[in-house]
DRENMILUM-141052 format. One record per residue (C-alpha): chain; residue in one letter; y, x, z. Coordinates in steps of 0.1 Angstrom, whole numbers. Each point is the difference from the previous one (the first is absolute). Example, Ala and Ser with C-alpha at 12.3 -4.5 7.8 and 13.67 -1.06 7.14 Angstrom:
2
<site c="A" r="A" Y="-45" X="123" Z="78"/>
<site c="A" r="S" Y="34" X="14" Z="-7"/>
//
This chain:
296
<site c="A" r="X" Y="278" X="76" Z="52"/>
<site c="A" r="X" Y="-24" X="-33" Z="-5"/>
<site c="A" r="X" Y="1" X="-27" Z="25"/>
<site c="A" r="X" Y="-34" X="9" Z="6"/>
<site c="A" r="X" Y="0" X="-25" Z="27"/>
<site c="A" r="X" Y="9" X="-34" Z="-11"/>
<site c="A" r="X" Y="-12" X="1" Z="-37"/>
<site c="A" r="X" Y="-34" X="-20" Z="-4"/>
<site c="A" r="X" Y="-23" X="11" Z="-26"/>
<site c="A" r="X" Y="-13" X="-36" Z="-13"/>
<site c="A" r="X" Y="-12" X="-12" Z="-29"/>
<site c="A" r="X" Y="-11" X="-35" Z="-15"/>
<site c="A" r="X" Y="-18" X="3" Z="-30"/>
<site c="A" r="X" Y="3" X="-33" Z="-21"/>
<site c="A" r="X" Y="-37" X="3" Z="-12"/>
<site c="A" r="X" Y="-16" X="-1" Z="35"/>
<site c="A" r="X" Y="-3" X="-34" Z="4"/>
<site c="A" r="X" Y="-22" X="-2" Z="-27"/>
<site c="A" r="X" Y="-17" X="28" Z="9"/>
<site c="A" r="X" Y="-10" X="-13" Z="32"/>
<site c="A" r="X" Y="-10" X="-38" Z="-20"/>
<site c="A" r="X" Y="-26" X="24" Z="-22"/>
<site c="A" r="X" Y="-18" X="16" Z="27"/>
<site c="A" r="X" Y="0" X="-32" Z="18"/>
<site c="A" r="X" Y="-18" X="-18" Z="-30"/>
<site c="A" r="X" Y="-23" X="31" Z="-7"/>
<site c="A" r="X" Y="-11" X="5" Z="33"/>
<site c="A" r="X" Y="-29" X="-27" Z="-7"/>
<site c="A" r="X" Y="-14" X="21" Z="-29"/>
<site c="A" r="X" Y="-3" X="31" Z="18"/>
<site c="A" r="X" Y="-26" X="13" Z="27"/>
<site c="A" r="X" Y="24" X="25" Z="16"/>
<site c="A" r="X" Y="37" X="17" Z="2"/>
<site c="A" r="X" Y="5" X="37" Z="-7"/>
<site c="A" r="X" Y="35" X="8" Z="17"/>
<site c="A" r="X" Y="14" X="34" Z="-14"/>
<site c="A" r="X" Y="26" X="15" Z="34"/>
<site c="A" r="X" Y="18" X="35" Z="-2"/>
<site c="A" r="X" Y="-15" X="19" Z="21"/>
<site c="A" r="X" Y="32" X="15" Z="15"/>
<site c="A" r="X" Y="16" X="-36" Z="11"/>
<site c="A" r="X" Y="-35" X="-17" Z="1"/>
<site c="A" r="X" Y="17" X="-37" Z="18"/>
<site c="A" r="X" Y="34" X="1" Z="-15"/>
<site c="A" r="X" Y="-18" X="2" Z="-33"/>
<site c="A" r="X" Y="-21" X="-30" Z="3"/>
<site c="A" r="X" Y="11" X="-39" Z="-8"/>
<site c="A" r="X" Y="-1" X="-18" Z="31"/>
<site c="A" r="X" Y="-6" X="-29" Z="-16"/>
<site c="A" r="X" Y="-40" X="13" Z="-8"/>
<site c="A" r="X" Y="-12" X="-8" Z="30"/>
<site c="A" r="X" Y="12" X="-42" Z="-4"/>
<site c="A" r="X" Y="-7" X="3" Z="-39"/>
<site c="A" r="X" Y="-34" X="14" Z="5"/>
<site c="A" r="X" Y="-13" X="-17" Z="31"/>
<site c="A" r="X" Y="-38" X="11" Z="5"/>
<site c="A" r="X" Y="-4" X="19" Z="-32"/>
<site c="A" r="X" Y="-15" X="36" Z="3"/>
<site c="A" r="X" Y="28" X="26" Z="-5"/>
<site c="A" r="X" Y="-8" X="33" Z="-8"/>
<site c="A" r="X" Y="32" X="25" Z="7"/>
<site c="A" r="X" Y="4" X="31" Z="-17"/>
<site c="A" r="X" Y="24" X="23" Z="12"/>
<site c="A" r="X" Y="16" X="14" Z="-28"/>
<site c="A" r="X" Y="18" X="36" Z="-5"/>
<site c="A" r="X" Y="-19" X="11" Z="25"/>
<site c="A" r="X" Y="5" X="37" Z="-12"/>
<site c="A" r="X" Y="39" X="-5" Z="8"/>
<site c="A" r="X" Y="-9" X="-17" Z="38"/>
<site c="A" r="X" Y="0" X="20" Z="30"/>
<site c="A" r="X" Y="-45" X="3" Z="1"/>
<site c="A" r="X" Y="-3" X="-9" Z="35"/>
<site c="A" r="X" Y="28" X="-30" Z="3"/>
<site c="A" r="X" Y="-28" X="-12" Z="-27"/>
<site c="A" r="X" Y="-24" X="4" Z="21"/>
<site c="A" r="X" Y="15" X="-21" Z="23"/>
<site c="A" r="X" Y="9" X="-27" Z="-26"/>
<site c="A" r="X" Y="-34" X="-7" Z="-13"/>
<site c="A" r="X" Y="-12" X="-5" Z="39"/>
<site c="A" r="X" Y="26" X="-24" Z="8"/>
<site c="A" r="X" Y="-6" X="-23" Z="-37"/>
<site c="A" r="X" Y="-36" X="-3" Z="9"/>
<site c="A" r="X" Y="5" X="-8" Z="35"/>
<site c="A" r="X" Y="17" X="-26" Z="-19"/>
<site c="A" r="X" Y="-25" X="-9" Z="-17"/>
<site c="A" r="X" Y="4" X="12" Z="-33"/>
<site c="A" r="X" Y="-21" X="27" Z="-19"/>
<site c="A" r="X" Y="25" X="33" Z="-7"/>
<site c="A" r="X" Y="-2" X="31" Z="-15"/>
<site c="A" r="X" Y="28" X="28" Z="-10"/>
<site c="A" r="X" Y="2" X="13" Z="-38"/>
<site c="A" r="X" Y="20" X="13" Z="-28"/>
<site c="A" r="X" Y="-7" X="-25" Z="-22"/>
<site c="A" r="X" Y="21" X="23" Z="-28"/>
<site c="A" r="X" Y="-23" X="28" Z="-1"/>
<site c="A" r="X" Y="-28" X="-22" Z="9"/>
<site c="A" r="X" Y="-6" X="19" Z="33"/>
<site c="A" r="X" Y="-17" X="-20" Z="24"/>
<site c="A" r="X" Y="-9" X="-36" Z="-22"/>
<site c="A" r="X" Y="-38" X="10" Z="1"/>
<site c="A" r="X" Y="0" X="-19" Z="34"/>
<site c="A" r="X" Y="14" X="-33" Z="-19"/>
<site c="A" r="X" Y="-30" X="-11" Z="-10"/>
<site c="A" r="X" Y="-20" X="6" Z="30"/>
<site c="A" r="X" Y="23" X="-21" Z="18"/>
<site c="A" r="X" Y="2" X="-25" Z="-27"/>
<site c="A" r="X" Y="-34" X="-3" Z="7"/>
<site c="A" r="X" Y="-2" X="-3" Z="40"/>
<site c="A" r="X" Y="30" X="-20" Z="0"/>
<site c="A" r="X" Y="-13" X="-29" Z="-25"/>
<site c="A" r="X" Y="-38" X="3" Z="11"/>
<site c="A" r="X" Y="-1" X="-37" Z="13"/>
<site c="A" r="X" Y="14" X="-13" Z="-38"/>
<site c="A" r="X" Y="-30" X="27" Z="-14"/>
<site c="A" r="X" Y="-30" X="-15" Z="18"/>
<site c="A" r="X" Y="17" X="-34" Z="-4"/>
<site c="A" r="X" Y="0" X="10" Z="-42"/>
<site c="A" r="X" Y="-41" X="11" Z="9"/>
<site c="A" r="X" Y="-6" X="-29" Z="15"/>
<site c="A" r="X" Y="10" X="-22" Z="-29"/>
<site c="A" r="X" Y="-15" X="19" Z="-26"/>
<site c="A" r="X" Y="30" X="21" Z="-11"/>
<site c="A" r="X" Y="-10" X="39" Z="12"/>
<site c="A" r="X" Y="27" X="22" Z="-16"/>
<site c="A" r="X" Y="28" X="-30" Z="-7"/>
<site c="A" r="X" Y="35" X="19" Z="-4"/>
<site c="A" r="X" Y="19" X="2" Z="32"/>
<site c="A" r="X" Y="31" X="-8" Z="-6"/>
<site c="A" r="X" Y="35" X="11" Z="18"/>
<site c="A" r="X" Y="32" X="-3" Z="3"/>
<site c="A" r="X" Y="22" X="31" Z="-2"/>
<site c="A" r="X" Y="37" X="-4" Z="22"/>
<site c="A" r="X" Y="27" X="20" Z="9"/>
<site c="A" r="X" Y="39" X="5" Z="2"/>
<site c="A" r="X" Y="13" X="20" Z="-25"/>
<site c="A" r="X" Y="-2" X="40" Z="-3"/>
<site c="A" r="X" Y="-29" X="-2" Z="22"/>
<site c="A" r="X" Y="-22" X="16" Z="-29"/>
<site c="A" r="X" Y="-20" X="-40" Z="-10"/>
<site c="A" r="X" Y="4" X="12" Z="-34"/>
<site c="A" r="X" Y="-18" X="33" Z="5"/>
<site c="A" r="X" Y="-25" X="-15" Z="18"/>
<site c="A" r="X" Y="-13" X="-26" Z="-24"/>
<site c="A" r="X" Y="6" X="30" Z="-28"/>
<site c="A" r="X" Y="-24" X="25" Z="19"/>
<site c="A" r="X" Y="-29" X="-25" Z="3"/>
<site c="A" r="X" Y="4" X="-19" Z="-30"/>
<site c="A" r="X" Y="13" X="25" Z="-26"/>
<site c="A" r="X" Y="37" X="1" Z="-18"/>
<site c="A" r="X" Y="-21" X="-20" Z="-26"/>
<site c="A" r="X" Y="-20" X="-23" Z="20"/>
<site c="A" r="X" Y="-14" X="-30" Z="-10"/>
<site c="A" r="X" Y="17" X="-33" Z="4"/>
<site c="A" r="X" Y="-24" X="-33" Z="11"/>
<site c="A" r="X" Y="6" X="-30" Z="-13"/>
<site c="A" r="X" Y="25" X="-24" Z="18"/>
<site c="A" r="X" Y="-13" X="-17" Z="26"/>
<site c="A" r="X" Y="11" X="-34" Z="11"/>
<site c="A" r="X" Y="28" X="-4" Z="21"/>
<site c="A" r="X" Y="14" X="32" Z="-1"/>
<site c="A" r="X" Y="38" X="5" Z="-21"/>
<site c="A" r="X" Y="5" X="20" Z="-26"/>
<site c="A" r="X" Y="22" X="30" Z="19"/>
<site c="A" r="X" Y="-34" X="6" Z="17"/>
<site c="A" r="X" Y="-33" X="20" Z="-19"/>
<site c="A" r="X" Y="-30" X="4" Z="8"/>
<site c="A" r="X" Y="-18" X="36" Z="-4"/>
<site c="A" r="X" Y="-32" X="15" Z="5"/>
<site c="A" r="X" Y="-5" X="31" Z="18"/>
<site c="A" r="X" Y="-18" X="23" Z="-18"/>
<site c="A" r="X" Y="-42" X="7" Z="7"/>
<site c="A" r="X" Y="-4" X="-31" Z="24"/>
<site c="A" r="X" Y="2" X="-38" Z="1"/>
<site c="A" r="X" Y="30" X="3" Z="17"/>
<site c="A" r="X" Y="32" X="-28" Z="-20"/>
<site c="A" r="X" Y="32" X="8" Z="16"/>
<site c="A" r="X" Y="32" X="-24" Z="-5"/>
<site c="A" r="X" Y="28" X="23" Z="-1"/>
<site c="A" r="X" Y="31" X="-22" Z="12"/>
<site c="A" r="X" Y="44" X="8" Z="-2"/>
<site c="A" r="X" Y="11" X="24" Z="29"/>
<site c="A" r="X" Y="22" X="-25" Z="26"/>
<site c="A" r="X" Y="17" X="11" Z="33"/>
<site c="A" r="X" Y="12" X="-28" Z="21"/>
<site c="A" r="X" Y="31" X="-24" Z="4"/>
<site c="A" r="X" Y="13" X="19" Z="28"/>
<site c="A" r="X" Y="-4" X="33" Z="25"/>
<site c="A" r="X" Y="-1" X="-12" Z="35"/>
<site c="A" r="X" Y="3" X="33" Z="10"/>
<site c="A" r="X" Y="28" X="21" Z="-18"/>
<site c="A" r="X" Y="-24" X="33" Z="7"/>
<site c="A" r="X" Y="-20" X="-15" Z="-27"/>
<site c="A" r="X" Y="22" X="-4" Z="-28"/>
<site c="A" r="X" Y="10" X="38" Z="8"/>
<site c="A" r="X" Y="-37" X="13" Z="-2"/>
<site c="A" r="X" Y="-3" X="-17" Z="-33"/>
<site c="A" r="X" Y="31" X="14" Z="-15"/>
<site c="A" r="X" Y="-16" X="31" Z="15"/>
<site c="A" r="X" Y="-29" X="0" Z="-24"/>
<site c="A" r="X" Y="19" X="-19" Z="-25"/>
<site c="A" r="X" Y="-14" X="-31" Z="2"/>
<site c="A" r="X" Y="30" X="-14" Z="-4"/>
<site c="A" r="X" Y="24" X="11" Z="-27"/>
<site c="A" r="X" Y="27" X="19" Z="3"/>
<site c="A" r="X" Y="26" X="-20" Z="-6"/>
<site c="A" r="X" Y="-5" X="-24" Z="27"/>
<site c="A" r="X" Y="24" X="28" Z="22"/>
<site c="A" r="X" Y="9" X="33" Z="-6"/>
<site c="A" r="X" Y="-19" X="35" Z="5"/>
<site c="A" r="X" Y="19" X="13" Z="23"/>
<site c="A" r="X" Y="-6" X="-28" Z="29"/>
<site c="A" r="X" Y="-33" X="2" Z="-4"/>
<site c="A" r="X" Y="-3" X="40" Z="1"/>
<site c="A" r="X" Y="17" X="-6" Z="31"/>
<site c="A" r="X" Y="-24" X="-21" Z="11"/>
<site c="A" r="X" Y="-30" X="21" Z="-12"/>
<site c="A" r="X" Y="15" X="32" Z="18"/>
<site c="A" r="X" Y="5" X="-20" Z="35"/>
<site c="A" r="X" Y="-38" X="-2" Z="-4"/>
<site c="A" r="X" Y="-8" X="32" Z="-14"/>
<site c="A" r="X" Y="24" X="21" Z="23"/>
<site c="A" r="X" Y="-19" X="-14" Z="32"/>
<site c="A" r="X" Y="-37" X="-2" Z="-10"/>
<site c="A" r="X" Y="0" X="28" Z="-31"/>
<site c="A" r="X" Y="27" X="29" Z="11"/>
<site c="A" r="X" Y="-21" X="22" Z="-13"/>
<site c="A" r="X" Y="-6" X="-7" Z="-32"/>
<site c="A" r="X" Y="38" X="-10" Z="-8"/>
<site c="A" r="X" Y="7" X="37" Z="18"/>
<site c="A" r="X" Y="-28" X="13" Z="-24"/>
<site c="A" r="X" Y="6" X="-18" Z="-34"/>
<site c="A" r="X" Y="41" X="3" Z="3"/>
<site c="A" r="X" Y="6" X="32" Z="17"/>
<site c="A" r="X" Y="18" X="-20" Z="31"/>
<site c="A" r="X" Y="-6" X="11" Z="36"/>
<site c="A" r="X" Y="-12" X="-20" Z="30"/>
<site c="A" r="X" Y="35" X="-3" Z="15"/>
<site c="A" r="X" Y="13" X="-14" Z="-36"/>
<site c="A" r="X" Y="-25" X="-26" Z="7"/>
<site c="A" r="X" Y="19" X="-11" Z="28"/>
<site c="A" r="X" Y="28" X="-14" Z="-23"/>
<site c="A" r="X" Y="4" X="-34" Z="-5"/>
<site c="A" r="X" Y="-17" X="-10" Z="-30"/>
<site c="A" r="X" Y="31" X="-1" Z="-24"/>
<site c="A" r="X" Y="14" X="35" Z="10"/>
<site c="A" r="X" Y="-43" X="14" Z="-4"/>
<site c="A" r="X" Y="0" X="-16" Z="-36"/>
<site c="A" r="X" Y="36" X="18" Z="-5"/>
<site c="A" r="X" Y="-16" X="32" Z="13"/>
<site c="A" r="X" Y="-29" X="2" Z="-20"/>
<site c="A" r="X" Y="21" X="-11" Z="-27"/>
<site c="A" r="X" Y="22" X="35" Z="4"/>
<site c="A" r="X" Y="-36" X="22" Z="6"/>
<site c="A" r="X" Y="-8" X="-16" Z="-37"/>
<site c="A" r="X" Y="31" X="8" Z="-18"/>
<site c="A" r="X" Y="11" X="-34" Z="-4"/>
<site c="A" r="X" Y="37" X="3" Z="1"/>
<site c="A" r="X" Y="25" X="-14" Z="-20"/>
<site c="A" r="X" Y="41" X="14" Z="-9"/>
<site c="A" r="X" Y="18" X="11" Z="32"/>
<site c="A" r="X" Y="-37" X="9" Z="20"/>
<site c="A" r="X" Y="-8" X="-38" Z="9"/>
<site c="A" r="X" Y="-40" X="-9" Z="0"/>
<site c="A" r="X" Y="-10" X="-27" Z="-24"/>
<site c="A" r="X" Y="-19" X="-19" Z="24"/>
<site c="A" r="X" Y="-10" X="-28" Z="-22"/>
<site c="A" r="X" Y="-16" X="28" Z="-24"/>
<site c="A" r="X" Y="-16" X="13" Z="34"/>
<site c="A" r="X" Y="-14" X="-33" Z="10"/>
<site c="A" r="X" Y="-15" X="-10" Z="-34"/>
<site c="A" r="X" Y="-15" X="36" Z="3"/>
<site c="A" r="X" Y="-16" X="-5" Z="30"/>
<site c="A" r="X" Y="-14" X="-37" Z="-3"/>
<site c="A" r="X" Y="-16" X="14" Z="-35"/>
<site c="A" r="X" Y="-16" X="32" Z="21"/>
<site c="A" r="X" Y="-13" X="-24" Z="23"/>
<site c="A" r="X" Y="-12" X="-20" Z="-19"/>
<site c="A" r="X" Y="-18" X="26" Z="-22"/>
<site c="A" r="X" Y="-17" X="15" Z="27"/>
<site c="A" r="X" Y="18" X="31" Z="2"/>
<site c="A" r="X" Y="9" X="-6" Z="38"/>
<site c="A" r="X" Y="-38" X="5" Z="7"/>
<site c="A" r="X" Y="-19" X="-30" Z="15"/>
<site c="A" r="X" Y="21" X="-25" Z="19"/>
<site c="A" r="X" Y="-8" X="-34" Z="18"/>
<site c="A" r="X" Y="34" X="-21" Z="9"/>
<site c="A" r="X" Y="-18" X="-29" Z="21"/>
<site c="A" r="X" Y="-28" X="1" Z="25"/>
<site c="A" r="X" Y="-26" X="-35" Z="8"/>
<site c="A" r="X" Y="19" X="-20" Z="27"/>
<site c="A" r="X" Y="-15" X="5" Z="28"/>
<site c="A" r="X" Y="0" X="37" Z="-2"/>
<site c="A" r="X" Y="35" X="-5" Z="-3"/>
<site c="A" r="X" Y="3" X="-23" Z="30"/>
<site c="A" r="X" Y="-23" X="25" Z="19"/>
<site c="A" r="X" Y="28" X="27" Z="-4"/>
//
């Protein structure tokens, strides 16, 4: 069995520090922040260090993968982002489902920078934003469904390094700056770094499958019985197992066995993390805001 209790899921990407210098030096050339969260781990998803980078700088926050979030932890979500003063909406931005509120928001968010434009004589200058977000978080599909596979690239604009392009979203005077994916130096909280292998944030060979199932299941087996009792034929008393001996179980009810009868339980947890991942666990949401958490 893993030591599912004293491995540490880090990671310390080499590239992050310049990461973190580009959207530092872009942040001048933009009028606002789009921050792309998965909706099922909405704050372990999100780079702490945004809120120092981009100081007073709208943010607009889309909950992404929406369709695989539990609808009503949502709910919640986008209440507790704008009480933090932040605009927020929930999407899918693969299928597209969802994006016709970006440019709405886009809209209410920057209205001061609009009227300013007005006021100066330049109605209908292009709005430009900056597009963030840790990796796997769907960035990439974002900037693809509002900008085309094909878009348009603008011309460099001072200041900004190579590794970053600017776009423009398609049927508006919308320039977004599409920058790296970056995580952060360190996990404070070791939850984190589990929620993000989760989702696969973080690859998977940072530690191995089956801690993290085990991880996963001590979560699903409290808050989503039901669909592990639906999805692997288990019953509500196998969900009373300790995490390893549940993976081991639904590892047997799948037919993963190997020569003398054993379960392959590292074939059972990379089946698992993928099915979750996929969706195919039906709509889950690992992490609720803070204080609902505090509030019991």
């Amino acid at each position: 069995m893993p030591d599912s209790q004293k491995q540490i899921v880090q990671w310390f990407p080499g590239h992050m520090a310049r990461t973190r210098r580009q959207i530092k030096e872009a942040l001048p050339l933009v009028d606002g922040v789009v921050e792309i969260l998965d909706a099922r781990v909405p704050l372990s998803s999100r780079n702490p260090e945004l809120d120092s980078l981009t100081g007073t700088v709208p943010r607009i926050v889309i909950l992404n993968k929406s369709d695989r979030a539990d609808p009503n932890a949502t709910k919640v979500w986008i209440r507790w982002f704008q009480e933090q003063g932040q605009y927020c909406f929930s999407a899918d931005c693969k299928s597209g489902r969802g994006l016709n509120q970006f440019e709405p928001i886009v809209q209410e968010a920057l209205r001061e920078k609009i009227a300013s434009n007005e006021r100066k004589g330049m109605k209908g200058k292009a709005l430009r934003l900056m597009v963030v977000g840790i990796p796997n978080t769907g960035k990439s599909s974002f900037i693809n469904r509002m900008c085309g596979k094909n878009r348009l690239k603008v011309a460099d604009k001072p200041g900004v390094t190579r590794q970053n392009q600017w776009v423009v979203c398609k049927g508006s005077n919308i320039e977004m700056l599409d920058t790296p994916g970056v995580l952060w130096p360190k996990f404070d909280d070791p939850a984190v770094g589990d929620r993000l292998a989760f989702i696969g944030s973080i690859k998977g060979t940072v530690t191995d499958p089956e801690t993290i199932a085990v991880r996963l299941l001590s979560i699903l087996k409290t808050d989503y019985a039901d669909r592990l009792c639906e999805r692997y034929k288990v019953t509500p008393e196998d969900c009373e197992l300790e995490p390893f001996e549940l993976l081991t179980e639904i590892g047997r009810r799948r037919g993963m066995l190997v020569r003398g009868g054993e379960v392959d339980t590292e074939r059972a947890a990379n089946m698992l993390l993928n099915e979750y991942r996929g969706g195919k666990l039906g709509k889950l949401t690992l992490e609720r805001p803070p204080r609902e958490e505090a509030d019991g």
